[in-house]
C-alpha positions as CSV (number, residue, x, y, z in Angstrom):
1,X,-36.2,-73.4,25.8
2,X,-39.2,-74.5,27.5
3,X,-41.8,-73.4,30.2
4,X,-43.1,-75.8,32.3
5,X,-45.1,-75.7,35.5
6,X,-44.1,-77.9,38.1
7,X,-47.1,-79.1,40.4
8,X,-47.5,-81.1,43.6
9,X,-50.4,-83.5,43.0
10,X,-53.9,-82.7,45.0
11,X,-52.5,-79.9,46.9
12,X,-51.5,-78.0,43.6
13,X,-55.5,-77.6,43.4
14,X,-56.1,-76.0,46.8
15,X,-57.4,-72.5,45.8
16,X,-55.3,-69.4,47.0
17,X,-52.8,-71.8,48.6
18,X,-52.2,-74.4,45.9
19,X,-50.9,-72.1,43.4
20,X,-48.4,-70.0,45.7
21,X,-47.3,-72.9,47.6
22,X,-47.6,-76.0,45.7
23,X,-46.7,-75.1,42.6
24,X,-43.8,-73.4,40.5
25,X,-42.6,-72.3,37.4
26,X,-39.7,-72.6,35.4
27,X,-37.7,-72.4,32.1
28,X,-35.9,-75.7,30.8
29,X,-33.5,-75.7,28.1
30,X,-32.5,-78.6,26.9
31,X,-29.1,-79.7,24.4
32,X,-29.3,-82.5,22.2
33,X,-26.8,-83.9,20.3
34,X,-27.7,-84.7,16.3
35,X,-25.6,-88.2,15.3
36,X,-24.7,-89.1,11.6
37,X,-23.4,-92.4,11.0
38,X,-21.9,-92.8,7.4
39,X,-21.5,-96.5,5.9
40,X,-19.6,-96.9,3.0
41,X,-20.4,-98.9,0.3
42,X,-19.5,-100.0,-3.1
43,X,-21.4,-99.4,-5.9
44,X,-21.4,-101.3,-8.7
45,X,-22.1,-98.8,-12.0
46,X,-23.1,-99.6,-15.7
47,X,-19.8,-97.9,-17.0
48,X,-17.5,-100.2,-14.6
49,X,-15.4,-102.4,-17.9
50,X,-15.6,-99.6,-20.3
51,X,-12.3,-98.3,-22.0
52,X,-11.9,-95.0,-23.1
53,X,-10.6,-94.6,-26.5
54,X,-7.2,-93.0,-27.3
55,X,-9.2,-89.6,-28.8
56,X,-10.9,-89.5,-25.7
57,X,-7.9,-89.8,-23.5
58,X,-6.0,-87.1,-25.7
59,X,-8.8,-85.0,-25.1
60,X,-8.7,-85.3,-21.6
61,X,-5.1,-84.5,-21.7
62,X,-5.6,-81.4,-23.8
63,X,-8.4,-80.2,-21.2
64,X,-6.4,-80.9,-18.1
65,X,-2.9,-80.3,-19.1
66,X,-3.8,-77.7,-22.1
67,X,-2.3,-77.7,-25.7
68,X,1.3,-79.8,-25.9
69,X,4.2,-76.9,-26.8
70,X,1.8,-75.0,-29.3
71,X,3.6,-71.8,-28.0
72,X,7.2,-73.2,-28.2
73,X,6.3,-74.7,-31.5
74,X,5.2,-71.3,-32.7
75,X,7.9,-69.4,-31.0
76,X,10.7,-72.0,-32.7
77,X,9.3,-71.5,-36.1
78,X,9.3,-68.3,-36.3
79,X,12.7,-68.1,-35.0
80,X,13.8,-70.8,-37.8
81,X,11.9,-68.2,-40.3
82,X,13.8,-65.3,-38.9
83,X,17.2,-67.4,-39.1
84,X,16.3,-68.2,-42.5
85,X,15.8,-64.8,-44.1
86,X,18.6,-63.3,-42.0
87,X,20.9,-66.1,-44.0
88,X,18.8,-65.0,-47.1
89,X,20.0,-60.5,-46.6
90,X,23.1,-61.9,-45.8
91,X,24.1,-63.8,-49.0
């Protein structure tokens, strides 16, 4: 918002008159609106060719996708164990 003083040239100036009739007052608001314009481009890096070694691509894995059956690998052993000495008590 904005005040501005509108004013009629050389009769804005007249004393007493000039000022009631010649000129005005008001309050402008103005809108703008704000324009982005996006350009994609390609960019060329220094890593672009590189291969990632197998170590690094298990680890990834292991990050993302987290250990591979560790439970059910623990969970199956110690079944196996508890088959095992149950065949053991019963002989």
């Amino acid at each position: 918002k904005k005040r501005t003083t509108y004013k009629v040239p050389v009769l804005s100036k007249i004393p007493w008159l000039g000022k009631k009739l010649f000129t005005s007052n008001g309050i402008v608001e103005r809108k703008t609106d704000l324009i982005i314009q996006i350009t994609p481009k390609i960019v060329v890096d220094a890593y672009t060719g590189i291969t990632k070694s197998e170590d690094m691509v298990e680890f990834e894995d292991y990050v993302i996708k987290g250990p591979k059956n560790d439970k059910r690998e623990d969970d199956d052993s110690h079944s196996q164990q508890d088959h095992d000495e149950s065949e053991e008590d019963s002989e």
